[in-house]
C-alpha positions as CSV (number, residue, x, y, z in Angstrom):
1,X,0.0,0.0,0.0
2,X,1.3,3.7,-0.9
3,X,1.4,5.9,2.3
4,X,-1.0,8.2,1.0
5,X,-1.9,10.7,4.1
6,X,-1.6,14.5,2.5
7,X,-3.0,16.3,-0.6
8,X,1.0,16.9,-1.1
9,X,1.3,12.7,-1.4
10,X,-1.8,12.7,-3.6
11,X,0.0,15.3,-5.9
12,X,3.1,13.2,-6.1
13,X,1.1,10.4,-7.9
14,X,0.6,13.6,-10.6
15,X,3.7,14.9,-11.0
16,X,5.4,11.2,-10.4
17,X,2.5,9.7,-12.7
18,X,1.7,7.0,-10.8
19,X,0.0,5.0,-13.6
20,X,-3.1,2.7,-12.7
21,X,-2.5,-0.8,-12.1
22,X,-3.3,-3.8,-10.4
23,X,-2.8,-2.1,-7.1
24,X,-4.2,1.5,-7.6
25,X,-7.4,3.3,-9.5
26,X,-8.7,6.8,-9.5
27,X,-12.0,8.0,-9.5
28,X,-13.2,11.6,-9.8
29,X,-15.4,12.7,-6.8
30,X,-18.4,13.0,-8.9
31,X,-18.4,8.9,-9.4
32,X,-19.4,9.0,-5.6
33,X,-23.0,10.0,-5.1
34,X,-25.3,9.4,-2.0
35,X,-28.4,9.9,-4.1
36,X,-27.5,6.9,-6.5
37,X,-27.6,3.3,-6.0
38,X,-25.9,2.3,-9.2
39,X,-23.0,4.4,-8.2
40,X,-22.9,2.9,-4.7
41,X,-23.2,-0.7,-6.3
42,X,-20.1,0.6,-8.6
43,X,-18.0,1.4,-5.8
44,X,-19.0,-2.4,-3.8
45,X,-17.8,-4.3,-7.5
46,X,-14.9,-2.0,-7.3
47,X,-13.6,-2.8,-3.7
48,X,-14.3,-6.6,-3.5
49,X,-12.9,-6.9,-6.6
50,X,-9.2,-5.5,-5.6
51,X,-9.9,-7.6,-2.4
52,X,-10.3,-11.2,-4.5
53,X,-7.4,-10.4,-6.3
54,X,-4.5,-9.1,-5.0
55,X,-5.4,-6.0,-3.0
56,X,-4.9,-2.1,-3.5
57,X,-6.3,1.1,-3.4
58,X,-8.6,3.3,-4.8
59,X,-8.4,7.3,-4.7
60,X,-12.1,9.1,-5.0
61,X,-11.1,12.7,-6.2
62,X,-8.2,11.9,-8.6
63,X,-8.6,13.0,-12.5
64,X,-7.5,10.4,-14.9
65,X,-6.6,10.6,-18.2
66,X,-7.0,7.6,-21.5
67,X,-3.6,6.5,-20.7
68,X,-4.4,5.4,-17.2
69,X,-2.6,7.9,-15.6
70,X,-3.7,10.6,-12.8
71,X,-4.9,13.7,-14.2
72,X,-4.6,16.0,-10.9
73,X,-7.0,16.7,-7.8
74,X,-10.4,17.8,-8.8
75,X,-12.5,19.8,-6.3
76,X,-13.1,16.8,-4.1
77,X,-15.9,16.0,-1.5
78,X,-17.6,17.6,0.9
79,X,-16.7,15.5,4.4
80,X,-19.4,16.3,6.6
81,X,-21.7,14.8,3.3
82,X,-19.2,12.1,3.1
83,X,-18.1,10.9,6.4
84,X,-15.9,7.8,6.4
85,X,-18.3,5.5,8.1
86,X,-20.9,6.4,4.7
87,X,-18.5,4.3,2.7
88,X,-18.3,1.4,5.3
89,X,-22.0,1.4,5.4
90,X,-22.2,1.0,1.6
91,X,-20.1,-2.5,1.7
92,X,-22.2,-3.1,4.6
93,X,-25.4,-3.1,2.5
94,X,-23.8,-4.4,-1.0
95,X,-21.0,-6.8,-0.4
96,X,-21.4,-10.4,1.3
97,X,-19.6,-11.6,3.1
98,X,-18.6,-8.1,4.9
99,X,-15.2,-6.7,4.2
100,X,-14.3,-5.8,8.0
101,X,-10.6,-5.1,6.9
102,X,-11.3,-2.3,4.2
103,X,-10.0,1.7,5.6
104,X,-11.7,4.4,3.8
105,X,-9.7,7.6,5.0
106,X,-10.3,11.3,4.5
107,X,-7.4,13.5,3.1
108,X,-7.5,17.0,3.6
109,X,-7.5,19.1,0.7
110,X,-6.4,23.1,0.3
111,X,-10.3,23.8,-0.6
112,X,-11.7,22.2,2.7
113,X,-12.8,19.6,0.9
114,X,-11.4,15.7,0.8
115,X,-10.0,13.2,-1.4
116,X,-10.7,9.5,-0.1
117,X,-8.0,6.9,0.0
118,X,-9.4,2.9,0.3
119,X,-6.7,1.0,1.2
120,X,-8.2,-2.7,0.3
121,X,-6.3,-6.0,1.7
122,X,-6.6,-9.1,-0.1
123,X,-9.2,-11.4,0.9
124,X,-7.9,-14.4,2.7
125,X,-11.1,-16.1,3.3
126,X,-14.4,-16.5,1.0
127,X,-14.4,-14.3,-2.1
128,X,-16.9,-11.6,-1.9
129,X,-20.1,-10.9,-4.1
130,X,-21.8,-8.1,-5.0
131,X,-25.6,-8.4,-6.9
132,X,-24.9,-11.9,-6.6
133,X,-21.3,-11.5,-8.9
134,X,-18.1,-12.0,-7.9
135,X,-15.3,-9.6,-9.5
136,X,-11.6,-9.2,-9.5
137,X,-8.9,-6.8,-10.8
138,X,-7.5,-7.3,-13.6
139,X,-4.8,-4.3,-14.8
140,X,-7.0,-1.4,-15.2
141,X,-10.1,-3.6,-15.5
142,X,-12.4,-4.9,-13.1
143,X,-13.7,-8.2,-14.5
144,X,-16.7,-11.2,-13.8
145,X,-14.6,-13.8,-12.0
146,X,-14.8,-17.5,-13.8
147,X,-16.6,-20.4,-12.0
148,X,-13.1,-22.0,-11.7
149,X,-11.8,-19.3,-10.1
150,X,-14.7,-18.4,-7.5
151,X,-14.1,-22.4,-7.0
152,X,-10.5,-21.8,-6.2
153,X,-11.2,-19.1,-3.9
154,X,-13.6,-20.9,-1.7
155,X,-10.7,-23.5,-1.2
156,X,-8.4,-21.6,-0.3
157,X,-10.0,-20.6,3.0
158,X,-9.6,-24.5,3.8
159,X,-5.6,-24.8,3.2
160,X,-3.3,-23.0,5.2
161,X,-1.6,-19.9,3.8
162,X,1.8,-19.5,5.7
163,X,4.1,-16.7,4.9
164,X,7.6,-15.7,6.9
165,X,9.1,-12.1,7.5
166,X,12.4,-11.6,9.4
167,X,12.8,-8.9,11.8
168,X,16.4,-7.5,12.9
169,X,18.4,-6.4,15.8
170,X,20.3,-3.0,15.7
171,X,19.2,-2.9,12.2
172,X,16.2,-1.4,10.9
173,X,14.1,-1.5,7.6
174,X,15.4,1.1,5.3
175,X,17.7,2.5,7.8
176,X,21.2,2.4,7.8
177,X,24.0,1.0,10.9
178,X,27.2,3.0,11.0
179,X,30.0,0.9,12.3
180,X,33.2,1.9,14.1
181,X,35.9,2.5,11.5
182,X,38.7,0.1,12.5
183,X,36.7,-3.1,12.8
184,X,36.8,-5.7,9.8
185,X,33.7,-6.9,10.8
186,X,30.8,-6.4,13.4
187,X,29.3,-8.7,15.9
188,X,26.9,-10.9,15.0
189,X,22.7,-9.2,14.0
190,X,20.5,-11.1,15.3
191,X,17.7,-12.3,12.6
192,X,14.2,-13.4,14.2
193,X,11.9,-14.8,11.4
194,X,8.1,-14.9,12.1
195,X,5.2,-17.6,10.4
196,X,2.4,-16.3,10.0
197,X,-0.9,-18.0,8.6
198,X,-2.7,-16.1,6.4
199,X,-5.8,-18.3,5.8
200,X,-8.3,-19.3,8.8
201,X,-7.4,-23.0,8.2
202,X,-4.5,-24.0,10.9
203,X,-1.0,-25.9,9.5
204,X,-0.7,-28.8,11.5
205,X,3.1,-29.5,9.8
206,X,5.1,-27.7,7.4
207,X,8.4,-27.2,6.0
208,X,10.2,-23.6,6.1
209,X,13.5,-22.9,4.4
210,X,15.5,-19.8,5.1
211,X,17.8,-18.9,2.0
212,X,20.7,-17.0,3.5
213,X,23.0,-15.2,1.1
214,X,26.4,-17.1,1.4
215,X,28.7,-14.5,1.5
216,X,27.1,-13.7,5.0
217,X,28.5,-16.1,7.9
218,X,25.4,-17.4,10.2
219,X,25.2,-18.5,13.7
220,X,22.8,-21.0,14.5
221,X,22.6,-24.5,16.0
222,X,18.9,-25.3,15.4
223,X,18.6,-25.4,11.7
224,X,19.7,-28.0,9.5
225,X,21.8,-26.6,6.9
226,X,21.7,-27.9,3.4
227,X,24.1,-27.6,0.4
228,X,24.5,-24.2,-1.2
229,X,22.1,-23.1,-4.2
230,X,20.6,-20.3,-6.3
231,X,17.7,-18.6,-5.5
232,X,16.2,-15.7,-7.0
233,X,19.9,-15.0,-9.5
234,X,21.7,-15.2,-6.0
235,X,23.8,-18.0,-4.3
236,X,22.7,-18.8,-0.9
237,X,22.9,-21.6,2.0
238,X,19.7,-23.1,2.5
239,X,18.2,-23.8,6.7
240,X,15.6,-26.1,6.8
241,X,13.6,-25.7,9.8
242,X,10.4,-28.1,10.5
243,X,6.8,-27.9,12.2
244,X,5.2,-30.9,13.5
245,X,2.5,-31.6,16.4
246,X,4.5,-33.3,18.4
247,X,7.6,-30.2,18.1
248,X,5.4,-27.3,18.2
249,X,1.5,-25.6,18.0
250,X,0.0,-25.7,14.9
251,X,0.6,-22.8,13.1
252,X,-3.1,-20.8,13.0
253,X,-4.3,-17.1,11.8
254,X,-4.5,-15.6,15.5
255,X,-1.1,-16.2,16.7
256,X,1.7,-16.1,14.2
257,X,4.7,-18.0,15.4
258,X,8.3,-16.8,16.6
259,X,11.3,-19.1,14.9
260,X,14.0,-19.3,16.0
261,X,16.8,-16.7,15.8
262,X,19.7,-16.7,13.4
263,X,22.8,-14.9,14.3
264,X,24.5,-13.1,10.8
265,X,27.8,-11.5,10.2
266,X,28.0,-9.3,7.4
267,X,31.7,-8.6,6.0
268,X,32.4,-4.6,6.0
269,X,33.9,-4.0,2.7
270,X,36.8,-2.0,3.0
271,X,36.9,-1.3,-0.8
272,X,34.2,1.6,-1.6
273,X,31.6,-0.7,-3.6
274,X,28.1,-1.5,-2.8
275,X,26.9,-5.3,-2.1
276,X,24.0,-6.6,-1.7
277,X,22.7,-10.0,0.2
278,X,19.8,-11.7,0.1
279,X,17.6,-13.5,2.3
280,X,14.5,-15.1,1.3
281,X,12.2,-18.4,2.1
282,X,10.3,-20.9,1.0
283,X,7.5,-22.6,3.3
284,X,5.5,-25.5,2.1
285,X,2.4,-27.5,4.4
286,X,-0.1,-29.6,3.0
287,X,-2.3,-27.2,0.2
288,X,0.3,-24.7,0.7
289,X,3.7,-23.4,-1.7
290,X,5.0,-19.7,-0.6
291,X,8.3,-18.2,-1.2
292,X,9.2,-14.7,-1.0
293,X,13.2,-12.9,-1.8
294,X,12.5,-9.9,-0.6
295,X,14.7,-8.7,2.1
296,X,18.7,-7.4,1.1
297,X,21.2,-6.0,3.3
298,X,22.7,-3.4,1.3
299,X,26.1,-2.9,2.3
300,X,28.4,0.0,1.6
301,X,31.6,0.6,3.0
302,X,31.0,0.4,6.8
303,X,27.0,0.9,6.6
304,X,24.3,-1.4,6.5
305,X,20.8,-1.4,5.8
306,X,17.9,-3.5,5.4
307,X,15.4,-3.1,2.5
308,X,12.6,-4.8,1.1
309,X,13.2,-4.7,-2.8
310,X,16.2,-6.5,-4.4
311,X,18.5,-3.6,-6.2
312,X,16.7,-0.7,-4.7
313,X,17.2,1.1,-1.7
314,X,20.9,2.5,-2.4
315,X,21.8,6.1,-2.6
């Protein structure tokens, strides 16, 4: 989701043209109208559709031109007309089963009036219907979902969906460490990754696999460690760690689960060039594949940072 708080962010998408996509649509202001149930049933196909596909946003008082791209602010809405619980009440009425997890938000404008920003999670549960449809985003479009893939939906919410992140000590996402300038390398940065279950179906077992970059030296004693690979244009050391009944709790939505933690030791470069190491994962339980290679340190000379694109986040 694009932090999208101020009308100066809004006018960023302009000047940046943020084109539409999978993730983002505009609408002008006057697509929203109180008076008319087709344009309320417009914005329910529009919202549930982003939430059975992949999730986004939509921005109610952004221009747009025929190439997709945002035309500038128009005059927006009034708020007191438009107050954010109006647009929760219009899912509330249109869209089955309710979207509990959908934010509209007002955003100031210079004229007193208000763009609205609905940030729009995927679903991980039943898909939802509107008029007794189901839609999804497609691109720019929103289309009529297939039978097949309503049918694929309604399975998912009865196979787990696990996912992992990794969260750091003395390092920070997008922020960098500054080391003392006569060590050759640092203690070790703690590396704590976290399973979560995305769907309401629990994982009694599962497999995870932590790909660790191998030019970075890791500490650990309870993951096995395989043979070195490639993942993701990168060679790494694969750390296997499993989940069974009789080891640990199965793995459900309400309580994602602490792994354990992986000591790393980045090299400092002494020569002044930037590299980059990856860590990513792979997770597998029974109705469940998920892998993700989205987390680098970016290292140059003596700083460090974490980021959460490969080959972005350098200066």
């Amino acid at each position: 989701m694009l932090t999208l708080n101020t009308e100066a962010e809004l006018i960023a998408l302009h000047t940046g043209i943020v084109k539409e996509s999978l993730h983002i649509e505009y609408k002008a202001s006057d697509s929203i109208d109180k008076r008319s149930e087709p344009r309320k049933l417009e914005m329910a196909r529009d919202i549930s559709a982003f939430a059975n596909a992949d999730g986004g946003q939509i921005i109610y008082g952004m221009k747009e031109n025929k190439d997709h791209e945002p035309d500038g602010l128009d005059a927006g809405l009034d708020p007191r007309e438009y107050p954010e619980i109006w647009f929760e009440q219009v899912l509330q009425q249109h869209v089955t089963p309710l979207l509990t997890s959908v934010k509209p938000r007002h955003i100031p404008l210079s004229n007193g009036r208000i763009a609205v920003a609905i940030d729009i999670p995927p679903s991980n549960g039943d898909p939802h219907q509107v008029d007794g449809r189901y839609y999804r985003r497609h691109n720019f479009n929103r289309l009529i979902m297939e039978h097949y893939e309503v049918r694929d939906m309604f399975r998912r919410a009865t196979n787990p969906d696990l996912t992992i992140e990794f969260f750091f000590d003395k390092m920070k996402k997008q922020q960098a460490l500054q080391h003392t300038p006569n060590a050759e390398d640092h203690g070790p940065v703690g590396m704590t990754p976290v399973i979560s279950n995305r769907s309401n179906a629990p994982a009694m077992y599962a497999v995870s696999i932590i790909f660790i970059d191998a030019g970075l030296t890791v500490l650990t004693t309870e993951y096995e460690k395989l043979g070195v690979t490639r993942f993701n244009g990168h060679q790494v050391v694969p750390y296997r760690l499993r989940f069974y009944p009789n080891k640990s709790m199965p793995i459900f939505k309400e309580q994602p689960t602490l792994m354990p933690a992986l000591g790393i030791i980045v090299p400092l470069n002494m020569i002044n060039r930037p590299n980059d190491y990856l860590i990513g994962f792979e997770v597998r339980a029974p109705g469940c594949h998920t892998e993700g290679s989205n987390y680098v340190i970016v290292e140059f000379g003596r700083q460090l940072a974490i980021v959460t694109e490969p080959n972005k986040g350098r200066s």
